[in-house]
N, C-alpha and C positions, 0 to 999 in steps of 0.2 A: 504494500500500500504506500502512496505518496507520501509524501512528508505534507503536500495541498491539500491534505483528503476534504474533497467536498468543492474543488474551483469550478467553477465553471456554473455552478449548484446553485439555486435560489434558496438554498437552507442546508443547516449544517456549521461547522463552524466559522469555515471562511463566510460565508455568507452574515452569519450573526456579528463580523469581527467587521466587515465592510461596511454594516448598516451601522455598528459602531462609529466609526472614525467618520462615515459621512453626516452624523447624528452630533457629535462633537465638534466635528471644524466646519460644520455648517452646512445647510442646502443652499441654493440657489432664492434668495425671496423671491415671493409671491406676487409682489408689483414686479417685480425685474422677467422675471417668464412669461406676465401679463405682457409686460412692452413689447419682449421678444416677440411671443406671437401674435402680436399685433402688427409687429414690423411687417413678418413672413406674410399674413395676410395680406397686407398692403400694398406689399411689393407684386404678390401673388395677383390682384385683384388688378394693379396698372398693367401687369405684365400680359393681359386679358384686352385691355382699352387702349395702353400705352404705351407698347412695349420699348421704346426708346428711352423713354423716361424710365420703366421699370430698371433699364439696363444701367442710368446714369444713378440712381438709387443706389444696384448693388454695387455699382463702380465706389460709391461714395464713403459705403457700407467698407468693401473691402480695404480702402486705404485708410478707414479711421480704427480698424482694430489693430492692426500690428502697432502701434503707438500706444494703443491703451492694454494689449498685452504684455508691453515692456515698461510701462510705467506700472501696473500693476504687480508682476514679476518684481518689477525694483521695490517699491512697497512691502511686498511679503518678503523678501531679503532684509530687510531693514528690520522688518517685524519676529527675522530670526527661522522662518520659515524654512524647513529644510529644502532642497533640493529634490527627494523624495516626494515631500508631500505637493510640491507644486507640479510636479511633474503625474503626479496621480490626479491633482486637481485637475490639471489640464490635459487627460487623456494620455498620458504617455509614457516613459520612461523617465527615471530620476538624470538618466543621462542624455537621452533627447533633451530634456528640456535645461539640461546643461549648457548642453551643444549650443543650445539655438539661443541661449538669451544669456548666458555667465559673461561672454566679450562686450555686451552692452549693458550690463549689472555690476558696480562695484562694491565688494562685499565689505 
């Protein structure tokens, strides 16, 4: 048996141990997933009537997060934030998310 036993599993320990740490360091709020899919709607609804406009939107969309991903990154660095945990926060690996933001983060 793994040393994981239960990954992948919506129950078990990994799973009780995941809904821990996301329970502790926080969800997402509940107005911030509102905006979100309010955005997606919006976008989704021009992209129907206005698809030019829907495109300048997402264009707008994707050059304002890489900035507030690495200001935010810098924030949790600051806050002591392991490598680990931001790299989990954000989908990844402690060392992707090394990779991609420690040369524009100084610790």
């Amino acid at each position: 048996m793994e040393a994981t036993e239960g990954h992948g599993a919506k129950t078990g320990p990994l799973a009780d141990w995941e809904y821990h740490v996301t329970t502790v360091e926080g969800l997402v709020p509940l107005d911030v997933e509102n905006m979100l899919a309010a955005l997606q709607e919006r976008i989704a609804d021009l992209a129907q009537t206005q698809p030019v406009t829907a495109l300048r939107a997402v264009a707008r969309l994707q050059d304002a997060v890489p900035a507030s991903a690495i200001d935010t990154v810098r924030g949790a660095r600051a806050a002591m934030v392991s490598w680990e945990a931001i790299g989990r926060a954000l989908g990844c690996t402690r060392q992707s998310a090394h990779e991609r933001f420690a040369h524009r983060v100084t610790d």
